[in-house]
Structure formats: C-alpha cells, structure tokens
C-alpha positions as CSV (number, residue, x, y, z in Angstrom):
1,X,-5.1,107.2,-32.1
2,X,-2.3,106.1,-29.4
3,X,-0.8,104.0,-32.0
4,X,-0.2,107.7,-34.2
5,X,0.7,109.2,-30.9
6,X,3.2,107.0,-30.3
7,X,4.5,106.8,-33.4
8,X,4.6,110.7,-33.3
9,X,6.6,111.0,-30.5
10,X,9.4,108.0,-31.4
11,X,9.4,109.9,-34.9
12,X,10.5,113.1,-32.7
13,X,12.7,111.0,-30.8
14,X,14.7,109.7,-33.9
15,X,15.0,113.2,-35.8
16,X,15.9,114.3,-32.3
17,X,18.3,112.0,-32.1
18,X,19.2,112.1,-35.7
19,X,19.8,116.4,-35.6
20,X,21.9,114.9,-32.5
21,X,24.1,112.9,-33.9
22,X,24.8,115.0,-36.8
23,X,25.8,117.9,-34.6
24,X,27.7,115.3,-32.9
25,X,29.7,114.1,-36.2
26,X,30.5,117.9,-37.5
27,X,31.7,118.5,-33.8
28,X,34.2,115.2,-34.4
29,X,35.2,116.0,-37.6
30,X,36.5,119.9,-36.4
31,X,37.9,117.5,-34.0
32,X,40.0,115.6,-36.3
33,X,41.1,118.7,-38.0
34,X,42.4,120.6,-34.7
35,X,43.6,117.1,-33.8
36,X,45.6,117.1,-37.4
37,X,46.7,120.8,-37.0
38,X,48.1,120.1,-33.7
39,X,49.9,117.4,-34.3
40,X,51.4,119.5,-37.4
41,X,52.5,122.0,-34.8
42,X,54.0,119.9,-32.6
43,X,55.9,117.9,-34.9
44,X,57.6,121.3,-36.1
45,X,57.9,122.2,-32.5
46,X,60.0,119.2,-32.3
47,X,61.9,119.6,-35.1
48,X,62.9,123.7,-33.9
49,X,64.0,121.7,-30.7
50,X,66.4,119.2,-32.2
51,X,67.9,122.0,-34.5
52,X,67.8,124.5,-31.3
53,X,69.9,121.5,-29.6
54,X,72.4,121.0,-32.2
55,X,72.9,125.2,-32.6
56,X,73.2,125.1,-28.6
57,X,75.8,121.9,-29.0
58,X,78.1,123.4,-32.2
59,X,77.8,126.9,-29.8
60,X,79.5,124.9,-27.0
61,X,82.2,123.6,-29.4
62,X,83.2,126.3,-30.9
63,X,83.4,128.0,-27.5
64,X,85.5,125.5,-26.3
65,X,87.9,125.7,-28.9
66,X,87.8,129.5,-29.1
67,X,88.4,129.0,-25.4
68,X,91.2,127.1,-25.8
69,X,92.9,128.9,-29.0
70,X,92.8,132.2,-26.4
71,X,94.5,130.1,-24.0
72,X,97.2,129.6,-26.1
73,X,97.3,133.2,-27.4
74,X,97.6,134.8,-23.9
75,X,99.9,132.0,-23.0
76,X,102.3,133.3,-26.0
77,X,101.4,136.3,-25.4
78,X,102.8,136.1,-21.6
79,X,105.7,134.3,-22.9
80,X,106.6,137.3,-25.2
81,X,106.1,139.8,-22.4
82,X,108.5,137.9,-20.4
83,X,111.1,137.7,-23.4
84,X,110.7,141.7,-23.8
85,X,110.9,142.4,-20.5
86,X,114.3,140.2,-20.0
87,X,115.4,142.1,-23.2
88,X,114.5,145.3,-21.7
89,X,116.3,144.9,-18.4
90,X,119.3,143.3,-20.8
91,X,119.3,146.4,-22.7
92,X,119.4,148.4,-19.3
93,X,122.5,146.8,-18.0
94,X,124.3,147.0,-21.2
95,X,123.6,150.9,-21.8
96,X,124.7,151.7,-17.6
97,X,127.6,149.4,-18.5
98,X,128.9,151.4,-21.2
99,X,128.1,154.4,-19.2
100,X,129.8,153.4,-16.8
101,X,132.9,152.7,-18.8
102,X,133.0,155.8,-20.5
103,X,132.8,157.6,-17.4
104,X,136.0,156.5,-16.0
C-alpha cells in the first residue's frame, strides 16, 4: 500500500511536471515568434533610419548649393542695381546738361 502511494504521488509529480513543462515550451515558442517579429521590426526600423539619414544628407546638399546659387543671384543682382543706378544718375546729368545748354 505505501509502495502504490508512493508511486501515486511521483505519478502526480511527473504529469505535474509534464503539464509544466508543456506550458513552459508553448510559452517559449510565442517567445521565439515575438523574438522573430521584433527583430523584423527593428531591422526595418533601421533601414527607415539609414534612408531618413541619406534624405537629411541630400537635403543639406542641395541647401547648400541652392544657398550658394542665391548667393550668386543677389550678388548679380546688386551688381545690376549698381550699374542702373550709375546709369540713372548718368542719364540725370546728361538731361540738366542739355537743359542747361538750351537755356542759355
């Protein structure tokens, strides 16, 4: 009678153990697939950030260079304002010149 006891309550022990490590094994395996799914988001994570770095570093090129095409513009631009007003002022003599000229 101890003998069946005993063996009673180590058969309880292993299906205790048993249901145990079966919940155990599901639990790993829903491991391994948010351990997958992870590592799925954050290789595409770091694939957005390499592309987010080259848009950031083509953005700062082209800045640059729009940057330094308006540079040039403004500088022509001042360059012709300085022309036209010379021209202007030129253009002023010349007409009180002639006025004065016909006047006498």
């Amino acid at each position: 009678m101890m003998s069946s006891l005993a063996n009673a309550v180590l058969f309880l022990a292993l299906v205790t153990t048993s249901v145990m490590v079966a919940v155990m094994y599901r639990k790993l395996r829903k491991l391994d697939r948010y351990h997958a799914e992870y590592q799925q988001i954050f290789d595409k994570t770091g694939s957005a950030l390499v592309k987010a770095q080259k848009a950031v570093t083509n953005f700062s090129t082209e800045g640059r260079e729009t940057l330094v095409r308006l540079s040039q513009r403004i500088e022509e631009a001042q360059a012709m304002a300085t022309r036209l007003e010379h021209l202007t002022q030129e253009a002023r003599q010349q007409i009180q010149s002639r006025s004065g000229t016909s006047q006498s």
